[in-house]
VOPAGU-2260 file (C-alpha; in pm, 1 decimal, decimal comma):
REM VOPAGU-2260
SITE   aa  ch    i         X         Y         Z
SITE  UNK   A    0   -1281,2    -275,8   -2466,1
SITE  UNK   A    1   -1077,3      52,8   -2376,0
SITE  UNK   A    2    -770,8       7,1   -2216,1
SITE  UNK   A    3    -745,0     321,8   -2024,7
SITE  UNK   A    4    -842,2     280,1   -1704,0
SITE  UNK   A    5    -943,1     566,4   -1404,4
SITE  UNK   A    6    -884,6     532,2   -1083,9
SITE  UNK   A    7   -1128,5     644,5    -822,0
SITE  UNK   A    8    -959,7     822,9    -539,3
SITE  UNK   A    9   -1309,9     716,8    -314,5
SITE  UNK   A   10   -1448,8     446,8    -450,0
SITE  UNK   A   11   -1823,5     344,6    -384,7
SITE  UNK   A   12   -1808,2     -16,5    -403,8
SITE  UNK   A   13   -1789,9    -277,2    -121,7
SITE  UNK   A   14   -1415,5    -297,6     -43,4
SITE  UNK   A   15   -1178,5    -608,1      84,8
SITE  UNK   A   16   -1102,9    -604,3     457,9
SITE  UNK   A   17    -814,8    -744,3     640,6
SITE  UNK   A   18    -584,7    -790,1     943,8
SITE  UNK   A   19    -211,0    -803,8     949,4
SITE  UNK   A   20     -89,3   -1169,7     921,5
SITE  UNK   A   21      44,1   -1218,1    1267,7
SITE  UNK   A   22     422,2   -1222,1    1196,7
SITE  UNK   A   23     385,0    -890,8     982,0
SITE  UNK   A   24     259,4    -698,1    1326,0
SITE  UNK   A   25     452,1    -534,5    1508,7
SITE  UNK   A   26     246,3    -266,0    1722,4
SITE  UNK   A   27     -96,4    -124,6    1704,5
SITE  UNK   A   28    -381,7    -263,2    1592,3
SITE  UNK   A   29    -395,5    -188,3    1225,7
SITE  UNK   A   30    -694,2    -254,6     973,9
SITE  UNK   A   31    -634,6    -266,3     599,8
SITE  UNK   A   32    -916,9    -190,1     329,3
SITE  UNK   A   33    -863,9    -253,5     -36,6
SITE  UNK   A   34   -1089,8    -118,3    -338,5
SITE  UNK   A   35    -911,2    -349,6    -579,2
SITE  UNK   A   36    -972,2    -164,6    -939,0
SITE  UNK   A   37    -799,9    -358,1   -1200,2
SITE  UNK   A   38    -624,8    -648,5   -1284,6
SITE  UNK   A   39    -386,9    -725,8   -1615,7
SITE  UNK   A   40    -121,8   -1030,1   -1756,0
SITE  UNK   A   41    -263,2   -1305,4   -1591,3
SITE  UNK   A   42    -344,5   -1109,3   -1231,4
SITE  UNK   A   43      25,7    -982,7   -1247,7
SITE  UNK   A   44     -25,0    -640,2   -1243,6
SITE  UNK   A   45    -333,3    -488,1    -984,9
SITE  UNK   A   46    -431,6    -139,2    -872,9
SITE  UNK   A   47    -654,2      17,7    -714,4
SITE  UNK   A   48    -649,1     214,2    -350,3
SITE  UNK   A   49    -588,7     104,2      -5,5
SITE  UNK   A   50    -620,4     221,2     331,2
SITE  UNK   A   51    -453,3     103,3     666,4
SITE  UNK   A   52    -527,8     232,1     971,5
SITE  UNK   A   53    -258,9     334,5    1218,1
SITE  UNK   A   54      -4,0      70,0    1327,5
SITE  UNK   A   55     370,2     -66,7    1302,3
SITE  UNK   A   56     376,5    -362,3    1030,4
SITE  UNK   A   57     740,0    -581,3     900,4
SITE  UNK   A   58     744,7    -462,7     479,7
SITE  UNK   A   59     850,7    -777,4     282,1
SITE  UNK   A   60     809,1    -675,6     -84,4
SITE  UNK   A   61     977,0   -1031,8    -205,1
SITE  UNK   A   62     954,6   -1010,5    -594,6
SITE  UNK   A   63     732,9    -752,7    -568,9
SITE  UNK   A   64     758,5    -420,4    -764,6
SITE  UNK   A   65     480,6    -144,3    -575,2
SITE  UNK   A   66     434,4     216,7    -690,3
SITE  UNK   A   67     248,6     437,4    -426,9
SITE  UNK   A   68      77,1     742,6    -440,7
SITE  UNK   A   69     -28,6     886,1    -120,4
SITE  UNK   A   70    -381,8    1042,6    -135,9
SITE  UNK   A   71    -449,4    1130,5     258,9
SITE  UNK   A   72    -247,1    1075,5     583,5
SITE  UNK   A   73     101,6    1008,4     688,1
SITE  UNK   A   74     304,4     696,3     674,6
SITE  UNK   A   75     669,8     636,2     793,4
SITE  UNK   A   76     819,6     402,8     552,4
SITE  UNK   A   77    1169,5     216,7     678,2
SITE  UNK   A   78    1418,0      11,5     492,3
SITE  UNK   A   79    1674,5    -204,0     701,7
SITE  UNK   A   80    1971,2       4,8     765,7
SITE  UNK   A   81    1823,8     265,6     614,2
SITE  UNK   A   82    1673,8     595,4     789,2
SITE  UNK   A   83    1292,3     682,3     806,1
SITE  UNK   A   84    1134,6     859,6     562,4
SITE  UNK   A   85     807,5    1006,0     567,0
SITE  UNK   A   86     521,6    1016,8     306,3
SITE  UNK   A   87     254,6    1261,5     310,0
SITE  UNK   A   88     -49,6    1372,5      75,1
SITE  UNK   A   89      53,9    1393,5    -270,8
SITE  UNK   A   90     353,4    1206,5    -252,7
SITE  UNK   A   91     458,9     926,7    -455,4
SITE  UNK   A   92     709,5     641,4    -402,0
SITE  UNK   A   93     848,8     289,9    -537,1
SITE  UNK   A   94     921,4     -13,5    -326,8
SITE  UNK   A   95    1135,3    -238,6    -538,3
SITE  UNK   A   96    1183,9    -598,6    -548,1
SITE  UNK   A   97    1406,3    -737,3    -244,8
SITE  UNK   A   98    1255,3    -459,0      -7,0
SITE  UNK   A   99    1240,1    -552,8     355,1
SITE  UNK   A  100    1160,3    -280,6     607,4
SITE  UNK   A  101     885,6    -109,2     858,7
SITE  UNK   A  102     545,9      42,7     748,9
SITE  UNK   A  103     404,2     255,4    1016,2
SITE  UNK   A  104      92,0     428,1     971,0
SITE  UNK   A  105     103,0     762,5    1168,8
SITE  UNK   A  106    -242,8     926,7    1007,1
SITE  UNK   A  107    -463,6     681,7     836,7
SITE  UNK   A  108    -325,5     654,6     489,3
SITE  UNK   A  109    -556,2     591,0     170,9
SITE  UNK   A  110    -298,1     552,7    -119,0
SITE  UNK   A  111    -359,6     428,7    -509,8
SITE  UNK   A  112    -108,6     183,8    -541,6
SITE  UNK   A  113      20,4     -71,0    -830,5
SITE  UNK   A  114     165,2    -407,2    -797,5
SITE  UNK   A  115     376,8    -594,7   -1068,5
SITE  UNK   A  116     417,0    -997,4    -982,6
């Protein structure tokens, strides 16, 4: 068993669809697709890449710690109180624990991301 793993920026597999959970949405009609790639400690820790499609969605990260590395398109990303900032290809970024905020998808956005539980 090798424990180095490779992420495929466009996977060929059958991907996960999904909707915003109604209190998430804010505007638009955004549609998320996940190629979920690995899994460690219990389900604890996944990556793999996602895609949304543009829309305006609420950002509750909870006890969630998410790294994200923007492969195509352009998100707006928006902490409470905080200004906008804007991710683009080839861009990278960490949403910490306690995060609550805006995601708006301006150009569809395919990132690799990784979650920690």
């Amino acid at each position: 068993m090798t424990l180095l793993k490779t992420l495929d920026h466009n996977p060929t597999f059958t991907p996960t669809h999904a909707l915003p959970a109604a209190d998430r949405l804010i505007e638009g009609a955004p549609e998320f697709t996940t190629w979920a790639m690995d899994e460690a400690r219990d389900g604890k820790i996944k990556s793999g890449v996602w895609q949304a499609t543009p829309g305006l969605t609420h950002s509750i990260k909870g006890e969630t710690f998410e790294f994200c590395h923007i492969l195509e398109g352009v998100v707006e990303i928006t902490e409470t109180g905080q200004p906008p900032v804007t991710y683009r290809a080839g861009d990278s970024f960490v949403m910490k624990p306690g995060f609550v905020g805006t995601w708006r998808t301006i150009e569809t956005v395919r990132k690799i991301y990784v979650v920690a539980y």
